[in-house]
C-alpha positions in Angstrom: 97.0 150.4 179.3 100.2 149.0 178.3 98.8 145.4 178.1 96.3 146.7 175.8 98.8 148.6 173.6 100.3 145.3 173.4 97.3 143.5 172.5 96.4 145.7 170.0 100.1 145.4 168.1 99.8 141.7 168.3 96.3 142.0 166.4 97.6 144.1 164.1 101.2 142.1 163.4 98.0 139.4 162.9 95.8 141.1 161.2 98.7 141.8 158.5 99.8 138.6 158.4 96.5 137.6 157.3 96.1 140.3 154.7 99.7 138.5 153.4 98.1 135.2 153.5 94.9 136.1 151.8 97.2 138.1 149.3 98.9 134.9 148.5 96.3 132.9 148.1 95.0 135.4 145.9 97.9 135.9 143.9 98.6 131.6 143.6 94.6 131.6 142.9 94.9 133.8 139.8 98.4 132.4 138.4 96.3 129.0 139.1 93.8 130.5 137.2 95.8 131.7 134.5 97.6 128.3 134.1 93.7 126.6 133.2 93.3 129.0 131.4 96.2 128.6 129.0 95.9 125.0 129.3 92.2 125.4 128.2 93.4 127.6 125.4 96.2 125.4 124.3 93.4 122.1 124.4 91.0 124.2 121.9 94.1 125.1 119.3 95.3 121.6 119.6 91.4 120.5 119.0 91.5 123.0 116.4 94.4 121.8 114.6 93.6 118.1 115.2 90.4 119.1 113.6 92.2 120.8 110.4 94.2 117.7 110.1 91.2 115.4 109.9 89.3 117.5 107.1 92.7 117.7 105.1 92.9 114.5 105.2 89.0 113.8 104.5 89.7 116.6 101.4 92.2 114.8 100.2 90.8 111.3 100.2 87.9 112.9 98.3 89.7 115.4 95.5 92.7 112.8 95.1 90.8 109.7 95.8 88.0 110.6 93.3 90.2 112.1 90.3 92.5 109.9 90.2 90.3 107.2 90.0 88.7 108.7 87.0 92.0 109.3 85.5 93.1 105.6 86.0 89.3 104.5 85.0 89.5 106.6 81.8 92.8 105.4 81.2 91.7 101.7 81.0 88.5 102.2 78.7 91.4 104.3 76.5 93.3 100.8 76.6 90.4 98.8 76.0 86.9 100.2 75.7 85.4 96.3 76.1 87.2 96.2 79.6 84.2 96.9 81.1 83.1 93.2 82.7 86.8 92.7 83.5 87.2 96.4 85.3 83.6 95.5 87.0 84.9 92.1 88.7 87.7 93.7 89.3 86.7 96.3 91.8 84.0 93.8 93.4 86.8 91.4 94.2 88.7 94.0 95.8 86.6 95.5 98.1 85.4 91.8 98.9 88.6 90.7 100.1 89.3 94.4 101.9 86.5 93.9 103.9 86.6 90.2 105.0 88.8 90.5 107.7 86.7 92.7 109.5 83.6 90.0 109.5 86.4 86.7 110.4 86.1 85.3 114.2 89.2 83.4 115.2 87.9 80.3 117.4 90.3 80.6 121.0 91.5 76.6 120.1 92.4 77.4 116.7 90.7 75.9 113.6 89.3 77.8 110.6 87.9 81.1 110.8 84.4 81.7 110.5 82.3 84.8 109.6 81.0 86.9 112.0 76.6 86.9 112.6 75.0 88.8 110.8 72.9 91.8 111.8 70.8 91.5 108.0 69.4 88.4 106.8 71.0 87.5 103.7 67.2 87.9 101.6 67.4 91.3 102.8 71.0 91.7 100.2 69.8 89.5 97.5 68.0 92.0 95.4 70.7 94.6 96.2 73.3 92.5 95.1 71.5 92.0 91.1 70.6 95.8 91.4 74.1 96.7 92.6 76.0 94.4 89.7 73.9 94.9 87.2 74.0 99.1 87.9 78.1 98.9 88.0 78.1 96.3 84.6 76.2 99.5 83.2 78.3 102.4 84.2 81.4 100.6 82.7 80.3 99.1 79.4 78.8 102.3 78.3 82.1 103.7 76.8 82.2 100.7 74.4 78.7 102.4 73.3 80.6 105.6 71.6 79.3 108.0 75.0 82.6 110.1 75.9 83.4 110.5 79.6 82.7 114.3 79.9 78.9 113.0 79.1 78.8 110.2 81.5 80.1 112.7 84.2 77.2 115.1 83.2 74.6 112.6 83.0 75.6 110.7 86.1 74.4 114.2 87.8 71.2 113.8 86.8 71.0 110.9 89.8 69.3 114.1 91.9 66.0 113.6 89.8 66.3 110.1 89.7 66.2 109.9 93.9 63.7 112.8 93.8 61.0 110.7 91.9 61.9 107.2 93.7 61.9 109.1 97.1 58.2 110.9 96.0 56.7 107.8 94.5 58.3 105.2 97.0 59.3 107.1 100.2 56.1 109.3 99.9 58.8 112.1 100.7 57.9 115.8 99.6 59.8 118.2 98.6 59.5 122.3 97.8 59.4 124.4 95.2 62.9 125.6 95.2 64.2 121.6 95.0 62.0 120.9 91.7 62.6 123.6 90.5 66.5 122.7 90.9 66.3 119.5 89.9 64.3 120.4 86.8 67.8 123.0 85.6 69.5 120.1 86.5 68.1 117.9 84.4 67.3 120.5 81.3 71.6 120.7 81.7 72.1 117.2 81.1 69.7 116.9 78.4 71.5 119.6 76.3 75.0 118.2 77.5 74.3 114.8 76.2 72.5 115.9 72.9 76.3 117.9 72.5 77.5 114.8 71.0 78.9 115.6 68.0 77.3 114.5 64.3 80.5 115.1 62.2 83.7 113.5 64.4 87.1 115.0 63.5 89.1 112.7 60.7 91.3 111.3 62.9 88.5 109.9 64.8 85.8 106.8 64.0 82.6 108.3 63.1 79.6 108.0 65.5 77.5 106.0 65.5 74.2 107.5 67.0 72.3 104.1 67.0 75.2 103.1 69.4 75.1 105.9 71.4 71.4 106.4 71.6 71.8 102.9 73.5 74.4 103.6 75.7 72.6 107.0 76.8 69.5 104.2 77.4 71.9 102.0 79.6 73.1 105.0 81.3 69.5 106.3 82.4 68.5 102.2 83.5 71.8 102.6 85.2 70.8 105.7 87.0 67.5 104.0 88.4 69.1 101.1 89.4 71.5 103.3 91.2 68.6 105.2 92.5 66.8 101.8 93.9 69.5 100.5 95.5 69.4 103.8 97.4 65.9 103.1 98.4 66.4 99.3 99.2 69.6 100.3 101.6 67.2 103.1 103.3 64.9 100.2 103.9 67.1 97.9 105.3 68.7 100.7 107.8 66.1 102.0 108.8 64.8 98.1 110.0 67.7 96.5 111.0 70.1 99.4 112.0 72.7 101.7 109.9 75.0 98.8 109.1 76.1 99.8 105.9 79.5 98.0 106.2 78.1 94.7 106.6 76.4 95.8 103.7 79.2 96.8 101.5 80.6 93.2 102.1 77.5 91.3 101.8 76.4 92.9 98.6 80.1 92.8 96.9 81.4 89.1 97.9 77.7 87.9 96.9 78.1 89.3 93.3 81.0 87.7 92.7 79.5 84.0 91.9 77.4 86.3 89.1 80.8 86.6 87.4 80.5 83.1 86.0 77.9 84.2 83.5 80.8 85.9 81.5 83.3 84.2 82.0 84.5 84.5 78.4 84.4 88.1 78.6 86.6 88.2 82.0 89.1 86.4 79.9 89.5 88.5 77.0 90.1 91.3 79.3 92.4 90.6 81.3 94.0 89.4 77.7 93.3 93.0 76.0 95.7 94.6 79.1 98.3 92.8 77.7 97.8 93.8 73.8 100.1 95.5 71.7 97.6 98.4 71.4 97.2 98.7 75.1 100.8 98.8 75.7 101.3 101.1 72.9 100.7 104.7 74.7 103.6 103.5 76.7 105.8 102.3 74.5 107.5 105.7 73.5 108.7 106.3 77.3 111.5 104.9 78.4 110.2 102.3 80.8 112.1 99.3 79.6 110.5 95.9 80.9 107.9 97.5 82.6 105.9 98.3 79.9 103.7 95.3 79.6 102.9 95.8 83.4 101.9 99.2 83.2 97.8 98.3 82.1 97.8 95.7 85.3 99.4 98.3 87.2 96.7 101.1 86.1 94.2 98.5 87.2 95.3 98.3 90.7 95.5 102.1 90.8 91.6 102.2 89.8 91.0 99.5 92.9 92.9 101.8 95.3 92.2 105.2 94.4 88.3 103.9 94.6 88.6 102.6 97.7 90.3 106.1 98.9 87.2 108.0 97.3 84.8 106.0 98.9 86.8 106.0 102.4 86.8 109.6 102.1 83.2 110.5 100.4 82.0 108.4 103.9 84.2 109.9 106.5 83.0 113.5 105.2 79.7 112.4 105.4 80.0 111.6 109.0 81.7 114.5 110.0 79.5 117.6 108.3 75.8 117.9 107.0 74.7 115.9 103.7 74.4 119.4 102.6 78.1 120.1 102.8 79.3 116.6 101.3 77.1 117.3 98.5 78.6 120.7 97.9 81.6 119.0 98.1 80.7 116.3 95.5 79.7 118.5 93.5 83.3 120.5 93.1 85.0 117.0 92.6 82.3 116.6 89.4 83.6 119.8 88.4 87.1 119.4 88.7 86.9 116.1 87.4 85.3 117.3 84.1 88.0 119.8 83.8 90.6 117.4 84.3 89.5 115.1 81.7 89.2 117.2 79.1 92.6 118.4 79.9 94.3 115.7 80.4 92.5 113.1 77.7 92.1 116.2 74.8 88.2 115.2 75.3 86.0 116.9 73.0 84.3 120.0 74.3 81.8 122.6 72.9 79.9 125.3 73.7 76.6 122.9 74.4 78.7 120.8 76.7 79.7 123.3 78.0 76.3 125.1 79.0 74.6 121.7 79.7 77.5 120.9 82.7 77.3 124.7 84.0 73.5 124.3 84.5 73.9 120.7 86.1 76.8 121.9 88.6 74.6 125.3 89.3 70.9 123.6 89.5 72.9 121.3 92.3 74.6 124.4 94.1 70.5 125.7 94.6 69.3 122.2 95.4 71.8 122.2 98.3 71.0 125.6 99.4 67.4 125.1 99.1 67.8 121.4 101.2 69.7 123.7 103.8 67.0 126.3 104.6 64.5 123.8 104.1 66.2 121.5 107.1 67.1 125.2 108.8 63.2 125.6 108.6 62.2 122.6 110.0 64.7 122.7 113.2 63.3 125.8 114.2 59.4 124.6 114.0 60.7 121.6 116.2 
């Protein structure tokens, strides 16, 4: 009886103990717990902020990249309208020698670097490289045509129709009713924005010359298609040899530049007209001493930098969100751009302009939203 008095106070002295163990365990189980779970919660804000980070910096690339340069791009054709040729090589030249030391191989035993193989054939960028040259030669002689920069920023919108039609008739892509009818406001808006042109300039100003600016609204449209095709070609050549689109941007760029010797002459004169006394002149009243005849070279390397931070940007945000959101985005930096411009430049504006750019940026806002519930609509029949 004793004995099994004793035995039962040993099981029970035991049987505690193991309660005490198991509470333990329990107890270092949940603070083990606790601890992931923290952890886990402090990996998700630092993802989160690390995130933020990235789409500031994406943002900002895009809004500061892209209005600068068309602040330091308007500021040139201010200096010299003919720049165009000069501003063109310019920006081909840059992004050439950017790139090139991304396609260099260092042989081991030393020597000369060569360039890296290709993935394209080089046939494959020849017609891209006359279609891209002669699409950017466009874009920057038109301000020498009398066509203001608010209307160039208007009618470069109008690029939507442009990729609609090339996609229809060449892609044999189809789109709804909502994206016509989108496109169509769209392209009513640009109409009525670049027939806002005023007849009867202020007297300060040269008059206009509408057989001028009828032509430079035609190289602006032949510009657009252009601009349009090269689109098509690069889908092309993606979609056959692989999305190598910065092989592309090299190819494309370095092999323009031999182009260049066709106008020679007017290289020369523009890199002469930064240094004239009327390009100087909107400098010359502050007080900048000797670096006053550097300021139109140092406006020009400003373009070439803040370009290459729009495009960096514009293709960083396109790899991170939908085509739908970058276009959105896009869209906002037209629109800020515009506003900036006529701010900053005292550009004309009237109540046409005005309407014709609120019914481009709008007729874009429902051709995004109606791409999005189109793509929302074909995800879900999948």
């Amino acid at each position: 009886m004793a004995r099994q008095a004793k035995n039962g106070q040993l099981k029970a002295k035991h049987s505690i103990k193991e309660e005490a163990s198991s509470s333990g365990t329990a107890k270092a189980g949940g603070k083990k717990l606790e601890k992931m779970q923290e952890n886990g919660n402090a990996n998700v804000s630092k993802a989160i902020a690390l995130s933020l980070v990235d789409y500031s910096l994406m943002l900002s690339l895009v809004f500061g990249g892209c209005c600068s340069n068309v602040w330091s791009y308007e500021q040139l054709l201010k200096m010299d309208a003919h720049i165009g040729t000069t501003l063109t090589f310019s920006q081909m030249l840059f992004i050439t020698l950017q790139s090139l030391p991304s396609f260099l191989v260092f042989p081991a035993g030393g020597g000369l670097p060569r360039l890296k193989p290709r993935h394209v054939p080089l046939s494959s960028w020849a017609l891209q490289v006359v279609v891209l040259t002669s699409g950017s030669l466009m874009n920057n002689w038109v301000f020498a045509f009398s066509v203001p920069l608010t209307v160039q920023i208007v009618f470069r919108s109008a690029g939507l129709a442009v990729s609609m039609l090339l996609g229809y008739l060449v892609m044999k892509k189809r789109y709804s009713l909502a994206q016509i009818a989108a496109v169509a406001f769209v392209s009513a808006g640009v109409i009525l924005a670049t027939l806002s042109r005023p007849s009867s300039p202020k007297s300060s100003e040269v008059p206009v010359d509408l057989g001028r600016y009828t032509i430079g609204v035609a190289m602006l449209t032949l510009s657009l298609f252009l601009t349009g095709t090269l689109g098509v070609l690069q889908e092309r050549t993606y979609t056959k040899y692989g999305p190598h689109w910065k092989e592309g941007v090299f190819y494309t760029h370095c092999l323009s530049l031999p182009i260049f010797l066709l106008f020679t002459s007017d290289l020369k004169r523009g890199f002469r007209g930064l240094a004239s006394p009327a390009s100087i002149a909107p400098f010359s009243k502050e007080a900048l001493g000797g670096f006053t005849p550097y300021i139109p070279y140092a406006v020009l390397v400003a373009n070439m930098f803040t370009q290459l931070a729009c495009v960096s940007g514009v293709n960083q945000l396109s790899s991170h969100v939908s085509s739908v959101s970058t276009n959105l985005v896009l869209t906002a930096r037209k629109a800020i751009s515009l506003c900036f411009s006529v701010w900053w430049f005292g550009n004309e504006w009237n109540a046409q302009l005005g309407i014709g750019a609120g019914m481009v940026f709008i007729g874009s806002l429902f051709y995004t939203a109606a791409t999005s519930r189109r793509s929302t609509r074909k995800a879900k029949a999948e």
